[in-house]
VOFILO-724565 format. One record per residue (C-alpha): chain; z, x, y. Coordinates in steps of 0.1 Angstrom, whole numbers, m for minus. Layout:
REM residues N
A Z X Y;
...
This chain:
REM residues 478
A 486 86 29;
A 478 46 34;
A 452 34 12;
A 415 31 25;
A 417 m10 25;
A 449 m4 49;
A 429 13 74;
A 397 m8 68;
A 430 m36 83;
A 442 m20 113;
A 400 m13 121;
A 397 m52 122;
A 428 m63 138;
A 418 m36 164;
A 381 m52 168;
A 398 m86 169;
A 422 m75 197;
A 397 m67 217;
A 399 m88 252;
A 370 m119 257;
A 339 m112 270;
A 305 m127 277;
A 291 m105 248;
A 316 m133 221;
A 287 m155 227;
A 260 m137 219;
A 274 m120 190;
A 283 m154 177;
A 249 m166 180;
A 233 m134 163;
A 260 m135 133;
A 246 m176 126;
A 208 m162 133;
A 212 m142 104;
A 223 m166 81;
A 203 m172 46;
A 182 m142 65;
A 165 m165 91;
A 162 m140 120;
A 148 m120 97;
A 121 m138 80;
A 113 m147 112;
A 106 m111 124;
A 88 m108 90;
A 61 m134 99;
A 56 m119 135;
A 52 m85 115;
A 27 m98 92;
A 1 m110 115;
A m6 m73 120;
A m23 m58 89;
A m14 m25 76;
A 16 m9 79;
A 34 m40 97;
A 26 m64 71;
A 32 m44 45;
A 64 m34 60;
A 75 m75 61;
A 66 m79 26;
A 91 m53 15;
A 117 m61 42;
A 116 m91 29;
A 117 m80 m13;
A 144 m56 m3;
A 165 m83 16;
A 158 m106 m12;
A 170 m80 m41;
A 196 m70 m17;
A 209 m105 m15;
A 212 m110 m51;
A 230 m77 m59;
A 259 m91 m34;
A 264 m125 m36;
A 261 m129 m73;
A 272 m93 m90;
A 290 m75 m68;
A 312 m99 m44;
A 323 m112 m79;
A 332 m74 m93;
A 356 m69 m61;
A 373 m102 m55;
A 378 m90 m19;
A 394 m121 m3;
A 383 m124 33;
A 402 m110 65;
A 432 m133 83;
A 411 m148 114;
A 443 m148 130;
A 436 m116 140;
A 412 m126 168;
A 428 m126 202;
A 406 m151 210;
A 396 m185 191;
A 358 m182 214;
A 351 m157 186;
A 351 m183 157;
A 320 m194 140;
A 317 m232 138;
A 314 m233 101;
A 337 m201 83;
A 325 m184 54;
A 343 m200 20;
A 328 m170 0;
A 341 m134 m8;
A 344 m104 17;
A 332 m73 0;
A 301 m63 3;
A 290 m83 31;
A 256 m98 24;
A 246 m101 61;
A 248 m64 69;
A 229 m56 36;
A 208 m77 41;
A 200 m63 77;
A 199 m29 59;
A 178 m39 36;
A 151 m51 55;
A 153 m27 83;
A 150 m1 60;
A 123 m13 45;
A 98 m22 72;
A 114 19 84;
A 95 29 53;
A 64 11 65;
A 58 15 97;
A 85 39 120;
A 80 23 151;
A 88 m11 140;
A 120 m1 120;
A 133 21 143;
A 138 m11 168;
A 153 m28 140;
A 174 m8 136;
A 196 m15 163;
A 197 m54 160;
A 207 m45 120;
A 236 m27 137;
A 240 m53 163;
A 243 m79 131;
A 265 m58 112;
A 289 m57 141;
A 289 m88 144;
A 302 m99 114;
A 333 m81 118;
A 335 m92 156;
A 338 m129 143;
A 366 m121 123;
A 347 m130 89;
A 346 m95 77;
A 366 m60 73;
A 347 m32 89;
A 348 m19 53;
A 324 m45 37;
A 297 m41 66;
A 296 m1 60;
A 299 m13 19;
A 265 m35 29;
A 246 m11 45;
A 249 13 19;
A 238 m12 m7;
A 208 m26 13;
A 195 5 26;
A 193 18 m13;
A 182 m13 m29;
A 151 m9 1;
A 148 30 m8;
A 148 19 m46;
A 115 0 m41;
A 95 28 m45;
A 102 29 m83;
A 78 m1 m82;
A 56 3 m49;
A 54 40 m34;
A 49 42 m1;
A 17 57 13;
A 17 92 26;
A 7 97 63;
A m8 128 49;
A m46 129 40;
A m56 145 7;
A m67 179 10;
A m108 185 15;
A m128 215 18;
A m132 225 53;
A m172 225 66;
A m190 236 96;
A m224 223 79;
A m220 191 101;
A m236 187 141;
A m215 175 166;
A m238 144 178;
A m224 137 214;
A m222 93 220;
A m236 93 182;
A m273 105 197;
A m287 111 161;
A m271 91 142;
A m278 63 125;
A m250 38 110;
A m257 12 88;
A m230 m20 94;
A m222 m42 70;
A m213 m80 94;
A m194 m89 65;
A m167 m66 63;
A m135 m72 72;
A m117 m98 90;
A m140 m129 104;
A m134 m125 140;
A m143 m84 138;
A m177 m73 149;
A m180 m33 142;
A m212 m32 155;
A m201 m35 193;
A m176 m14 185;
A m198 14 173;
A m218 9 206;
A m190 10 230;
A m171 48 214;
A m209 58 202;
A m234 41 228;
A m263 66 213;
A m260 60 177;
A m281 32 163;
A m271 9 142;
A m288 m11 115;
A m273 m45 103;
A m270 m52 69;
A m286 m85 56;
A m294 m102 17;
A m329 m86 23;
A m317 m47 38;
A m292 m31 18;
A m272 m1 27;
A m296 23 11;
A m327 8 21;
A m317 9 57;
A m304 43 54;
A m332 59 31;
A m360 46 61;
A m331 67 86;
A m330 98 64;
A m369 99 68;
A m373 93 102;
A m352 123 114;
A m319 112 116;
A m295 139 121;
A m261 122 105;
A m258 88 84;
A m233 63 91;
A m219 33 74;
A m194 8 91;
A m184 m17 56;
A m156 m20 27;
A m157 11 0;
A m190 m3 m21;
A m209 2 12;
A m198 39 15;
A m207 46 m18;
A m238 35 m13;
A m243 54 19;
A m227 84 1;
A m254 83 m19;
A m281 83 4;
A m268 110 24;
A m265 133 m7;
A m299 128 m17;
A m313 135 18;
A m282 167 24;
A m269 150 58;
A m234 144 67;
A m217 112 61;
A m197 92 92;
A m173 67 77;
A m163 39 102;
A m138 22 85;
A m145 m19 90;
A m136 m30 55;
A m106 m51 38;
A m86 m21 26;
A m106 15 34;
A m96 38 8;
A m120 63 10;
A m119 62 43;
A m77 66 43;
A m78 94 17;
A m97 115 36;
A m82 106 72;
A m103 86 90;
A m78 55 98;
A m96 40 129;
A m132 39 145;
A m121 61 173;
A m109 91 146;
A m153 82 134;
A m166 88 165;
A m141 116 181;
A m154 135 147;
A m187 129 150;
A m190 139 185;
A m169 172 178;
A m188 182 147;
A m159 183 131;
A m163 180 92;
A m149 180 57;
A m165 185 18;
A m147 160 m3;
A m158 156 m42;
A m184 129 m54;
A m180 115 m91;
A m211 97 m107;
A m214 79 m140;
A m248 74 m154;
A m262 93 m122;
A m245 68 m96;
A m222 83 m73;
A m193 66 m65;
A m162 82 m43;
A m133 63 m60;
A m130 47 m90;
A m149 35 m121;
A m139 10 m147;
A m147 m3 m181;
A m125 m30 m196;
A m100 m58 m179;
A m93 m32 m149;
A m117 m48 m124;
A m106 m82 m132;
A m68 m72 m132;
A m77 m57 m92;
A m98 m91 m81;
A m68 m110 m95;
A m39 m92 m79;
A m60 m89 m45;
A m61 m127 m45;
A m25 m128 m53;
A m10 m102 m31;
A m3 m120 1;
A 17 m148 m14;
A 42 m124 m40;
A 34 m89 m29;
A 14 m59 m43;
A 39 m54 m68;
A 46 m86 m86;
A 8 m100 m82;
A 2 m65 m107;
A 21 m77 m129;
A 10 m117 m135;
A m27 m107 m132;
A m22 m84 m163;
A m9 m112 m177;
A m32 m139 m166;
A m63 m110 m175;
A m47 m100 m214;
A m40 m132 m225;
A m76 m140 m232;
A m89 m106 m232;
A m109 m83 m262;
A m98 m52 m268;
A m123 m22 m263;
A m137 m3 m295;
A m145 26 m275;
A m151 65 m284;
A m143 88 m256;
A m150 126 m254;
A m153 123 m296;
A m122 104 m303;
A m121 73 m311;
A m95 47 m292;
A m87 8 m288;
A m87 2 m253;
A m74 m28 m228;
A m87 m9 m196;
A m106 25 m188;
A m97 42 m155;
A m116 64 m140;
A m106 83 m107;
A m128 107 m86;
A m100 135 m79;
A m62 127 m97;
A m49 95 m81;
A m6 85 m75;
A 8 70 m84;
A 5 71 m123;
A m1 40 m142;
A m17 5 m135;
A m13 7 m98;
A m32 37 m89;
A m31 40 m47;
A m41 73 m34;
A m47 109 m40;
A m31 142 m26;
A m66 157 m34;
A m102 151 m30;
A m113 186 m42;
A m95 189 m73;
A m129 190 m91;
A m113 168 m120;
A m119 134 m131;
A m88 115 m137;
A m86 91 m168;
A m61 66 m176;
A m64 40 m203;
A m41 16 m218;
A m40 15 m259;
A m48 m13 m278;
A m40 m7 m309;
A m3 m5 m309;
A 22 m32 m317;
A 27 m60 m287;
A 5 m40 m266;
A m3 m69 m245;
A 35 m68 m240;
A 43 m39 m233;
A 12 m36 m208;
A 29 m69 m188;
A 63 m52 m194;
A 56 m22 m181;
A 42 m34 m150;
A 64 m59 m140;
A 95 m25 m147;
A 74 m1 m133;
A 75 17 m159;
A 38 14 m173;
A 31 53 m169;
A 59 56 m194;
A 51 32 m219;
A 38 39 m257;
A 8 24 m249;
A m6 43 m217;
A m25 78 m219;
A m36 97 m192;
A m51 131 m180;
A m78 149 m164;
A m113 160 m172;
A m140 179 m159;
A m163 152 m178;
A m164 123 m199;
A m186 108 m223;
A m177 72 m234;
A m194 57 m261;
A m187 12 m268;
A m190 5 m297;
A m179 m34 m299;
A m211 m41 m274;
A m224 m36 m243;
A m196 m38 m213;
A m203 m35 m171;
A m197 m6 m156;
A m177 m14 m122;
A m170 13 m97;
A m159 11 m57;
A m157 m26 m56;
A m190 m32 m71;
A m204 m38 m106;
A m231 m14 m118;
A m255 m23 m152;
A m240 m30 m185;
A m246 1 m214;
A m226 12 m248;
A m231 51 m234;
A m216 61 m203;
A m214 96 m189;
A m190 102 m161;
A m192 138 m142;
A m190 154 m110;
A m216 157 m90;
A m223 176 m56;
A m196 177 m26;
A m206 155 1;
A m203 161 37;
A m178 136 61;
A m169 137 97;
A m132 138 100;
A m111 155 124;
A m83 173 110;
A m53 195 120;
A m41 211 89;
């Protein structure tokens, strides 16, 4: 039986007996677009004017690609000393790129790194990666149609781009298109145009050229809203709502503005509408409200949800609460994100944050513990460790508390370590689990309390529970 590299051959000199056509020229021009990854960094920067799934489908194209590329060109086209095919195979000389390859055959960097990128903004955002695709294909091909390389090393590079962009996840998981689960409720009215319901908008939110106000008037011409300003907050505006008869709250703002709206509307028993209009909308995410239209389709419907409210010293908050470095490790990666990614921007603000950092001489439910950072998540959040994203639940009627120790060895580098590996849900120094309440008790001073974005008042005692289930419009099908 010939050997595989003999038929990988007779594939090639096939391909390069093909007769001359007009499509020679094009597939020339595509094989030099992709060179050093131009065509697709290029695609990558068109992708990341969009925010959400497109951009952060470019940003890990374009880690994948990067990875991808290294794993070739420096490890394995060295390994396999595969020697590139005889261009005299071509039948014609049209084929020929200008300047030949002097490098190794095997794997072929161009078609992993078409795979790899593909793949990745696939992961992202289907639509987009399903039309790449074909021009990864179309690249592939290509390669092999010029005579550079044996249909053997393209397959070789897809393989190894498309599992370097899969193996990404071990550092940045990709969001489920799934909502967490709620409690389903009928205890909400369906308020037709939004007549009864008040929204409070925060003109801040968001991108600069966004107004959510006009949008709010145009899917829910009846609702009223109520700007906020430096002298009418959230809950002010809301509270004077709740007592003149309004029949649902609103809030159109980032996550500290539906906290505080959650609030109000807990106090007062009405039903919450989230328009999402802020920077990155978890709340609203978790529980399936992705756009202003899926707002005011619910609200119109009736349609609602019960989804669990945390508090800590009485104050609700529907996300997360912090004591420690956490809330300076987030503001530093958010700044950092859009120039190295989520991933790596974790991992040098950790270590920007816990170089000059204190440790935290803290006493939680009774025990005592040396602590970096306190996390505290309303419902179980994934994934584990430094880079909590989402949660599968929001009824679990848990609180979910990580921490990193301390008061072990190099636990500064381990923390950065970890990180950086992905690996800081496995390290010695990270504990984790879930509680129906926690008492924390500082004892090296008093420390900030932050939670949903925003600071709250500095104590040595805090008391984190659950409170009562609030109320949110959301359409769902499960």
């Amino acid at each position: 039986m010939p050997h595989p590299r003999t038929w990988d051959a007779r594939l090639h000199a096939l391909i390069g007996d093909i007769p001359s056509s007009p499509a020679d020229r094009w597939l020339r021009r595509l094989s030099n677009a992709a060179n050093h990854g131009r065509i697709w960094i290029a695609i990558a920067v068109l992708l990341g004017l969009k925010k959400g799934s497109p951009r952060r489908g470019a940003i890990r194209g374009l880690g994948s690609l990067s990875i991808s590329s290294l794993l070739v060109n420096v490890v394995l086209k060295r390994i396999f000393g595969r020697v590139r095919p005889d261009l005299e195979n071509l039948r014609t000389t049209d084929r020929r790129l200008r300047r030949e390859p002097g490098t190794l055959s095997f794997p072929s960097g161009h078609s992993a790194s078409a795979a790899a990128f593909a793949t990745g903004v696939l992961m992202e955002n289907t639509v987009a990666g399903a039309a790449l695709v074909p021009v990864a294909a179309a690249v592939g091909y290509s390669r092999v149609h010029v005579g550079v390389h044996y249909p053997g090393d393209v397959l070789a590079g897809f393989l190894v781009g498309g599992a370097v962009a899969v193996g990404t996840q071990h550092w940045w998981r990709v969001r489920p298109t799934e909502p967490a689960r709620v409690r389903p409720s009928s205890e909400a009215p369906g308020l037709p145009e939004g007549d009864g319901l008040v929204v409070a908008v925060n003109p801040r939110s968001g991108t600069d050229d966004y107004d959510p106000s006009e949008e709010i008037k145009r899917l829910l011409p009846r609702a009223e809203t109520r700007e906020i300003s430096e002298e009418h907050g959230v809950t002010e505006l809301l509270q004077d709502a709740a007592r003149s008869g309004a029949q649902a709250l609103g809030v159109a703002g980032g996550d500290g503005s539906v906290a505080a709206a959650a609030a109000v509307a807990l106090e007062h028993g009405l039903p919450l509408a989230v328009v999402p209009a802020g920077t990155l909308n978890h709340f609203a995410r978790d529980v399936g409200v992705d756009t202003p239209e899926d707002a005011a389709e619910a609200v119109s419907k009736g349609s609602a949800v019960r989804v669990d409210v945390a508090e800590v010293n009485g104050t609700p908050f529907l996300n997360t609460a912090s004591i420690g470095v956490y809330p300076q490790v987030v503001e530093h990666r958010d700044a950092l994100t859009h120039r190295m990614g989520k991933w790596v921007a974790m991992t040098v603000a950790a270590a920007q944050v816990l170089r000059s950092a204190a440790p935290l001489d803290v006493v939680l439910n009774g025990k005592p513990a040396k602590v970096w950072i306190l996390f505290v998540g309303n419902c179980c959040y994934t994934p584990r460790g430094l880079a909590p994203a989402w949660r599968p639940r929001l009824e679990d009627g848990l609180l979910d508390v990580q921490y990193l120790r301390a008061d072990i060895r190099f636990s500064r580098t381990r923390a950065v370590l970890g990180t950086l590996l992905g690996i800081s849900d496995r390290s010695a120094g990270y504990v984790q689990g879930q509680v129906e309440s926690l008492d924390v008790v500082v004892r090296s001073g008093e420390e900030q309390v932050a939670f949903d974005g925003e600071t709250g008042d500095t104590a040595t005692e805090f008391r984190f529970r659950k409170g009562a289930t609030l109320t949110v419009y959301c359409c769902r099908t499960d």
